[in-house]
C-alpha positions in Angstrom: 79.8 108.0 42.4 83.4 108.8 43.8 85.0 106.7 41.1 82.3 108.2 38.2 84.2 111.8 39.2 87.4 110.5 39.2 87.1 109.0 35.6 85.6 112.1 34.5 88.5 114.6 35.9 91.0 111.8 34.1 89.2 112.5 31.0 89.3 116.1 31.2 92.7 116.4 32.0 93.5 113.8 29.1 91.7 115.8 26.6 93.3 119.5 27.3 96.8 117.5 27.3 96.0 115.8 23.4 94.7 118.9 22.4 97.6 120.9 23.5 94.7 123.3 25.6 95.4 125.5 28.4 94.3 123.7 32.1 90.9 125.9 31.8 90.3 123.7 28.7 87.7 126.6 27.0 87.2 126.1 23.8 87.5 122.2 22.9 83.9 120.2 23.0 85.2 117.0 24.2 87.3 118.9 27.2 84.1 121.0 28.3 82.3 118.0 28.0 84.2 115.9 29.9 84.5 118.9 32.6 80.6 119.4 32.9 80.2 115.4 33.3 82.4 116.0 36.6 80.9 118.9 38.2 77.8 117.2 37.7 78.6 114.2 39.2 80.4 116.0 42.3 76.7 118.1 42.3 75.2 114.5 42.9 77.5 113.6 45.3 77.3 117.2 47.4 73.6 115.9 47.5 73.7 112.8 48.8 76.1 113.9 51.5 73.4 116.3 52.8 70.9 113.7 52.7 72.6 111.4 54.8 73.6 114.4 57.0 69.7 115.1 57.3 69.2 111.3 57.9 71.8 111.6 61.0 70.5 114.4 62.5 67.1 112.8 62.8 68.6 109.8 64.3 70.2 111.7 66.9 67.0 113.7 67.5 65.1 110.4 67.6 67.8 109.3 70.2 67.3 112.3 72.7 63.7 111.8 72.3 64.1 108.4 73.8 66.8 109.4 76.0 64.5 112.0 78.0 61.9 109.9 77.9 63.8 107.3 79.2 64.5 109.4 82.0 61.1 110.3 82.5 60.0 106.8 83.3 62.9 106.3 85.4 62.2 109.5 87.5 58.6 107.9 87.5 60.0 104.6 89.0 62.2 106.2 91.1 59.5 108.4 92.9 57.2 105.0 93.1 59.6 103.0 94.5 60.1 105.7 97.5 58.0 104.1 100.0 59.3 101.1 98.9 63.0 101.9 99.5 61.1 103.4 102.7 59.8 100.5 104.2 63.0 98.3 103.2 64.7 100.5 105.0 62.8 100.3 108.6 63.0 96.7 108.4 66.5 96.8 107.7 67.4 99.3 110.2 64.7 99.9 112.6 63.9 96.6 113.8 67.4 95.7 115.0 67.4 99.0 117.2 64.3 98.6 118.2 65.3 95.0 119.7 68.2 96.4 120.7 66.1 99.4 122.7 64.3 96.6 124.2 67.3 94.6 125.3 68.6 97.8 127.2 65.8 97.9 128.9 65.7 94.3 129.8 69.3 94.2 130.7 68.8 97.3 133.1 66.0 95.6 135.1 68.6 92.5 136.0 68.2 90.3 133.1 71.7 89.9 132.5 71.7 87.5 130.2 70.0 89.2 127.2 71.4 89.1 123.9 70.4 90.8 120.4 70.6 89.2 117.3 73.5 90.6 115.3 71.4 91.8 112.1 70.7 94.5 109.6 74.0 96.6 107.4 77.4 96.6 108.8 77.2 100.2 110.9 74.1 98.5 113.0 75.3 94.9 113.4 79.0 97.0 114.7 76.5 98.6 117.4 74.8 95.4 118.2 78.3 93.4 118.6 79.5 96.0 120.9 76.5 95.8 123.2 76.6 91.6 123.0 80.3 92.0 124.2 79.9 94.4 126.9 76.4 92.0 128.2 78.9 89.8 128.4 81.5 91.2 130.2 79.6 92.9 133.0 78.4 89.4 134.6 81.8 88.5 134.6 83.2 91.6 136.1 80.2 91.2 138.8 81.7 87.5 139.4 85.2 88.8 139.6 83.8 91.5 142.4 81.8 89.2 144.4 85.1 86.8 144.3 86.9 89.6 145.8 84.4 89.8 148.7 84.8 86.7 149.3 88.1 86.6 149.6 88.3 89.8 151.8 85.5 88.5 153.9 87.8 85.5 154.3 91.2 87.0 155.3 89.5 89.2 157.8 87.7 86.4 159.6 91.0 84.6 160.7 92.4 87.6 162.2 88.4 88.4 163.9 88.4 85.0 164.9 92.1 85.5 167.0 90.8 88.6 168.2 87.6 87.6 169.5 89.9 84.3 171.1 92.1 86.9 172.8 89.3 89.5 174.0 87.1 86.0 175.5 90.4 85.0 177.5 91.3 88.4 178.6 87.8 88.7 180.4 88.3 84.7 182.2 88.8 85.2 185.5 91.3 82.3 185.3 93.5 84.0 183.2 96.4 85.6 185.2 99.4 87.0 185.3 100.6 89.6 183.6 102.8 87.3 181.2 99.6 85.8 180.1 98.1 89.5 179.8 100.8 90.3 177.7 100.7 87.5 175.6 96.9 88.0 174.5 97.7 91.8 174.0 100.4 91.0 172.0 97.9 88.5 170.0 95.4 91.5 169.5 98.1 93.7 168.1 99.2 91.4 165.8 95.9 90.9 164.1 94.9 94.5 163.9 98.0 95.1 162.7 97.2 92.4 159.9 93.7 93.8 159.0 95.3 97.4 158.9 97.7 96.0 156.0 95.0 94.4 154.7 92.8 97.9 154.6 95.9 99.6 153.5 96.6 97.0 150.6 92.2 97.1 149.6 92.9 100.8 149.7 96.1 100.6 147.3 94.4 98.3 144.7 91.1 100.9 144.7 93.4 103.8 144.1 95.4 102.3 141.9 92.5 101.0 139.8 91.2 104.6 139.5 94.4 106.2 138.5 94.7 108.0 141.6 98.3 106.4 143.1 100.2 109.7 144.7 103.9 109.4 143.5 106.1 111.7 145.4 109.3 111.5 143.0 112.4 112.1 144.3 115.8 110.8 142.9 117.2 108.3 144.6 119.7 105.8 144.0 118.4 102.2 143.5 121.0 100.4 144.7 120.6 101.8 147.8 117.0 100.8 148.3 117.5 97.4 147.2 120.2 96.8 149.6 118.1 98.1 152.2 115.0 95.8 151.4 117.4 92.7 151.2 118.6 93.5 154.7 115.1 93.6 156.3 114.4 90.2 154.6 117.5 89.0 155.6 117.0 90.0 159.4 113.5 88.9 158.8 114.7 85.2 158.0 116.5 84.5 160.2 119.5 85.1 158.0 118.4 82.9 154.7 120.7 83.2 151.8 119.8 86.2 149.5 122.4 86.6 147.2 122.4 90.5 145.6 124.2 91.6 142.7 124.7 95.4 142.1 126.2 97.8 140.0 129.8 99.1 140.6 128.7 102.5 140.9 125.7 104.6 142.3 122.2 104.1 140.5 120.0 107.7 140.2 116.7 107.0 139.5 113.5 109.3 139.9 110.7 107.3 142.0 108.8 107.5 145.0 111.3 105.8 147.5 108.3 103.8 150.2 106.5 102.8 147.1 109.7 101.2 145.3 110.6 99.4 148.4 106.6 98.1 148.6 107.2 96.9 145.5 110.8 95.1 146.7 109.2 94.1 149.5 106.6 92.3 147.8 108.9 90.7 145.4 112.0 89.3 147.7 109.4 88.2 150.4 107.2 86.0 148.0 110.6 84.6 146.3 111.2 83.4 149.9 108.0 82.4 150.8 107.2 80.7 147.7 111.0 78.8 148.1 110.7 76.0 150.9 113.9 74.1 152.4 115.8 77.2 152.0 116.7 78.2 148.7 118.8 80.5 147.6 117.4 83.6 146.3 118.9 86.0 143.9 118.5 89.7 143.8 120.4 91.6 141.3 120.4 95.3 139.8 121.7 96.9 136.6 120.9 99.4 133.9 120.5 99.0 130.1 121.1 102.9 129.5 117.5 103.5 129.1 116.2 101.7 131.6 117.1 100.4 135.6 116.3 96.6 135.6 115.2 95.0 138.9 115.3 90.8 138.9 114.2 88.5 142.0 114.8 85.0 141.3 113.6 81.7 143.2 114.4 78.1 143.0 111.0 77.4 144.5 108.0 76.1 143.7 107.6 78.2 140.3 103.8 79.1 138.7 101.9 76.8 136.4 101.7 78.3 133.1 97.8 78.7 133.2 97.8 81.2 135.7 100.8 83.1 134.2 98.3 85.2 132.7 96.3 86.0 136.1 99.1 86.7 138.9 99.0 90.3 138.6 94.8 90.0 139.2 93.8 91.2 142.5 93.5 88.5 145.3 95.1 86.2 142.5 96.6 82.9 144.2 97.9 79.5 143.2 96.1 76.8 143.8 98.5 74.6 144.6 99.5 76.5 147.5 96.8 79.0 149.0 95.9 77.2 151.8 99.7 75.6 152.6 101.0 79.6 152.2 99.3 82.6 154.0 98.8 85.5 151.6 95.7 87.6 150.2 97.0 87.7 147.0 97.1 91.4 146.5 100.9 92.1 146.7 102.0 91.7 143.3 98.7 93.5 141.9 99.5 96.4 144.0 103.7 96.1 142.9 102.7 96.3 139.4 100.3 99.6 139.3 103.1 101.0 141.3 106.1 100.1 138.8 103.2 101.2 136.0 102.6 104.6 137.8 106.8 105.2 137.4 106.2 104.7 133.8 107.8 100.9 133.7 106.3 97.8 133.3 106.8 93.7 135.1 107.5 90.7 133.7 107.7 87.0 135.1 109.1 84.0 133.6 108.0 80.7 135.7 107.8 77.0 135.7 106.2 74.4 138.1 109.4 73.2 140.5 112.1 75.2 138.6 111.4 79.0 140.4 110.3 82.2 139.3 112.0 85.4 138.2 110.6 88.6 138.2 111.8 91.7 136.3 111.0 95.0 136.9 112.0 97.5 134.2 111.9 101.7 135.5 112.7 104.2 133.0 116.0 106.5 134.1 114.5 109.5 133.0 111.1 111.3 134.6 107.7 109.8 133.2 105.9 112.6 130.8 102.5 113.7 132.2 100.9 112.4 129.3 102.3 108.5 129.6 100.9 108.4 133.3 97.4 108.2 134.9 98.7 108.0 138.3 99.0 111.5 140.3 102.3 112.7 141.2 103.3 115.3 144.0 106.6 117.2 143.2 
């Protein structure tokens, strides 16, 4: 029809151009005829472009007819499949809480080995895990305490034993002298004083544990108090060889002086405990800028490397040497809340029949409130 006008127009235009017409072409038959056939054809074509438009138009209203009710049925299904969705959802989520409500009540009348299947989405099985891992910690942590007892139960029976030794003599009638009284008093002093170290040190862990460790901070210089502590040791031994390294000049550092030297104390008297024959030990003190470094080092009997990871645990000790070496294995528990509580941190580095060195790190400058639990009293 397009190409129908076209020809048309052509023939139009060819006509007024032979016949020398003006572009209206009025006037020549074959022009106007040529020019009607056009416009009629064009009228043709006007109409069948409404007709298709008309044809469109009910398509798209046929579409949105089936579009709504499309969505109709779907709002039907929808509303259906509620108690569906409903009931999906209680098995998905309110059976696992519902075991895991019984499990809390089963692990809170002593049945401490309850567990609850990990199931249902990802937010519930995260609640579940979390109660699985802390069932399993708690019977551990009850192991660890009883362990504890134990071993306090054990350290103060030697010294009860002496005690009750010395008390059943003093009361002999064939005990005499006052040499011999002295002797036994002497014993009993001894002991107690043992079980009030022992008291002390149970007391020191408990604090410690609960954040409540009073610092008194004071500046003081560290190489001071480590020469002090290596003289004590040194008087202590008889004179063994403790061989201390310090700084050139004067070390300030902000601690709580009887706590550093319990920490000191700890560390010089296990390197030579825990070196037989005699061994030299090292002691030696410097500064990094940041922080004051502390190391003790022993040619002794060093730690196996599977309980590395455990000498800092209350009542911790070797096995290879708890019953050859007295000790109640809460020194270097105690040493390492207090070096935490000034803001630093211990490390050890050991191997079997090569030594030990320990390394204490304190920060130069006052610990922030917020980077301690421990209490401090200006």
């Amino acid at each position: 029809m397009i190409a129908s006008v076209r020809r048309h127009v052509d023939n139009y235009l060819a006509a007024v151009r032979r016949r020398g017409l003006p572009a209206a072409g009025g006037g020549d038959r074959e022009a106007t005829a040529a020019r009607q056939s056009a416009i009629n054809d064009l009228s043709r074509l006007i109409e069948l472009d409404r007709r298709l438009a008309e044809e469109e138009e009910s398509l798209v209203l046929g579409h949105d007819d089936l579009a709504t009710a499309a969505a109709v049925s779907a709002a039907g299904l929808l509303v259906s499949a509620v108690p569906g969705i409903t009931l999906l959802g209680r098995a998905l989520i309110a059976r696992p809480l519902s075991l895991l409500r019984e499990a809390v009540t089963r692990f809170g009348h002593g049945a401490l080995d309850v567990r609850v299947p990990e199931l249902g989405p990802r937010e519930v099985r995260e609640v579940l895990v979390v109660f699985n891992e802390v069932a399993a910690t708690l019977p551990r942590q009850r192991e660890s305490q009883l362990q504890m007892l134990a071993a306090v139960v054990h350290d103060l029976r030697s010294p009860l034993g002496t005690i009750q030794t010395a008390a059943d003599l003093l009361d002999d009638p064939s005990v005499q002298g006052a040499s011999e009284v002295s002797r036994l008093t002497s014993v009993i002093t001894r002991q107690v004083g043992r079980m009030n170290r022992l008291a002390g040190d149970l007391l020191d862990v408990a604090r410690a544990e609960a954040g409540a460790l009073d610092l008194r901070l004071r500046t003081h210089d560290l190489s001071a108090l480590v020469s002090e502590a290596v003289e004590v040791h040194r008087q202590a031994s008889r004179g063994r060889d403790i061989a201390l390294s310090l700084p050139s000049a004067p070390l300030a550092l902000p601690c709580d002086e009887q706590r550093i030297l319990q920490v000191l104390d700890n560390l010089i008297g296990n390197a030579l405990k825990y070196s037989p024959g005699g061994a030299e030990v090292g002691v030696a003190v410097e500064s990094d800028g940041v922080d004051a470094v502390i190391e003790v080092v022993d040619r002794g009997l060093g730690i196996p490397a599977d309980e590395l990871e455990r000498i800092f645990d209350p009542f911790c000790r070797s096995r290879a040497t708890r019953d050859a070496i007295p000790g109640t294995g809460l020194g270097l528990s105690i040493a390492r809340h207090i070096v935490a509580a000034h803001g630093g941190r211990m490390e050890v580095t050991s191997a079997p029949g090569e030594g030990s060195m320990f390394r204490v790190r304190l920060p130069l400058e006052k610990v922030a409130a917020a980077e301690r639990r421990p209490r401090v009293v200006a």
